[in-house]
Steps between C-alpha positions, in 0.01 A plus 500: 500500500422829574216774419632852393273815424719740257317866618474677150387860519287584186656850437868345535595184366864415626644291260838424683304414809293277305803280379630498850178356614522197216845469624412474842208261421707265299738478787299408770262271241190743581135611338547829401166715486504844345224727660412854386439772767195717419690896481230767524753781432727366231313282279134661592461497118636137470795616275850518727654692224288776382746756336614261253115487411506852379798419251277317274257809450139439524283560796572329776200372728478263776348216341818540239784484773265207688531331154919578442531439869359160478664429158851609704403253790437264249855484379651511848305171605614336192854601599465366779334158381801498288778562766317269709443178260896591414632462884258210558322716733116408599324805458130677533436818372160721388484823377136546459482519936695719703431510877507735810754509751227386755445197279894450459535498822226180552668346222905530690281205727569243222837595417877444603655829372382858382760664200398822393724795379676729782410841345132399343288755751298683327271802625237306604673285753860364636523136439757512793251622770250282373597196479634534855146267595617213210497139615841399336853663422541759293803557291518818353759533222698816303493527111882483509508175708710195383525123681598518849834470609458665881274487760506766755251402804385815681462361850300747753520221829122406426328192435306652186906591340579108586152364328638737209820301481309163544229519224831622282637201540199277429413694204844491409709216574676511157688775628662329818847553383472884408717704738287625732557805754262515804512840701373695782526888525634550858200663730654695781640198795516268185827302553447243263197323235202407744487133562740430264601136637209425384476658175809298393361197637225518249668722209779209460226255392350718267836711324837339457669890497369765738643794652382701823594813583358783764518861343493734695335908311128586343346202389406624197797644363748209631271235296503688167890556568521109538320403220585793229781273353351330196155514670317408167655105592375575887194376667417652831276300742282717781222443693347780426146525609444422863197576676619802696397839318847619592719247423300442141594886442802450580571199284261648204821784498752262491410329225417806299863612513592109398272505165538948412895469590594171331419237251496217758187276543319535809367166669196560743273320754261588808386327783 
């Protein structure tokens, strides 16, 4: 069994990428905790909604969108305790505490997998570069996702792209027999995927259907091209944050064009 923290901004509430989190819970027999990130700019008056305040006339004040904001959150959780009891998912979930990103980040100690919502940045701060210092995987999926059919492994010759692939694969072994396409973009005296003997040595224990393939153009563009097709059934699996400043820029890019280019689901450790 395995502990999952469902990253819930409190001035968006993605409901598809809620029922992809039960889903992904009930596969992999996992405790699914809902958390609540504190957002200064969008919910500073505790109501993520506040123009359809004004539509019921009245003033409005802050303690009355804390009140419908709370009411709102109300009815989310019990969706959720619904959904939940329905798939035979365990669940934890509490409205009346939301926490920092700092304290988020202490909690990603105790847990197997981060989900959160690939466009839920808000003013205040990018989930993305933040969560760059979490403990544990984080999985990052689009609105328009639907159950993964393809894996596309975006392979960079590093240990940190390999430990991506790895904790994938623990986290994940329900999904041994998805086809699975593992590639490098070409640097320049590239000839072929660095130490790929091995990499097949341990890939064939761990995926029954994998393709490799060196690509040779600009990173970025050739790994949207690749995984445009149907990308809302496409996970893509990076090691993303490595401890070189340049290297984490680099990566930080990459992925960007992966979540504002497609609706494929972004998969992402450090070392």
């Amino acid at each position: 069994m395995k502990k999952i923290l469902l990253i819930l901004n409190e001035s968006h509430i993605p409901h598809q990428v809620i029922q992809r989190a039960i889903q992904i819970a009930k596969k992999s027999n996992s405790l699914l905790e809902a958390v609540f990130i504190n957002d200064v700019d969008g919910f500073s008056y505790g109501y993520p909604f506040p123009n359809d305040l004004y539509l019921s006339g009245g003033d409005v004040t802050a303690e009355t969108r804390t009140a419908v904001s709370m009411r709102l959150l109300g009815n989310i959780a019990q969706e959720f305790k619904n959904d939940c009891n329905d798939q035979g998912v365990e669940y934890k979930i509490e409205i009346s505490k939301s926490v920092s990103l700092k304290r988020l980040i202490n909690l990603s100690s105790f847990a197997d997998l981060m989900i959160a919502d690939s466009l839920s940045d808000s003013a205040e701060y990018s989930l993305k570069d933040l969560l760059a210092d979490a403990h544990c995987p984080l999985l990052l999926i689009s609105q328009n996702a639907e159950p993964i059919e393809k894996i596309f492994v975006a392979y960079d010759g590093s240990p940190s792209s390999m430990y991506a692939m790895k904790m994938f694969s623990y986290i994940f072994p329900e999904h041994i027999n998805l086809h699975v396409h593992f590639f490098q973009i070409a640097y320049r005296d590239d000839v072929e995927i660095r130490h790929l003997n091995e990499i097949k040595s341990w890939a064939s224990m761990h995926f029954s259907n994998i393709k490799f393939e060196l690509i040779k153009g600009n990173t970025k563009e050739e790994l949207v091209k690749h995984i445009m097709l149907h990308s809302e059934r496409n996970i893509v699996i990076m090691g993303a944050y490595s401890a070189s400043s340049i290297t984490r820029l680099f990566f930080k890019s990459t992925a960007e064009s992966v979540i504002k280019e497609t609706n494929a689901s972004l998969f992402i450790t450090h070392q």
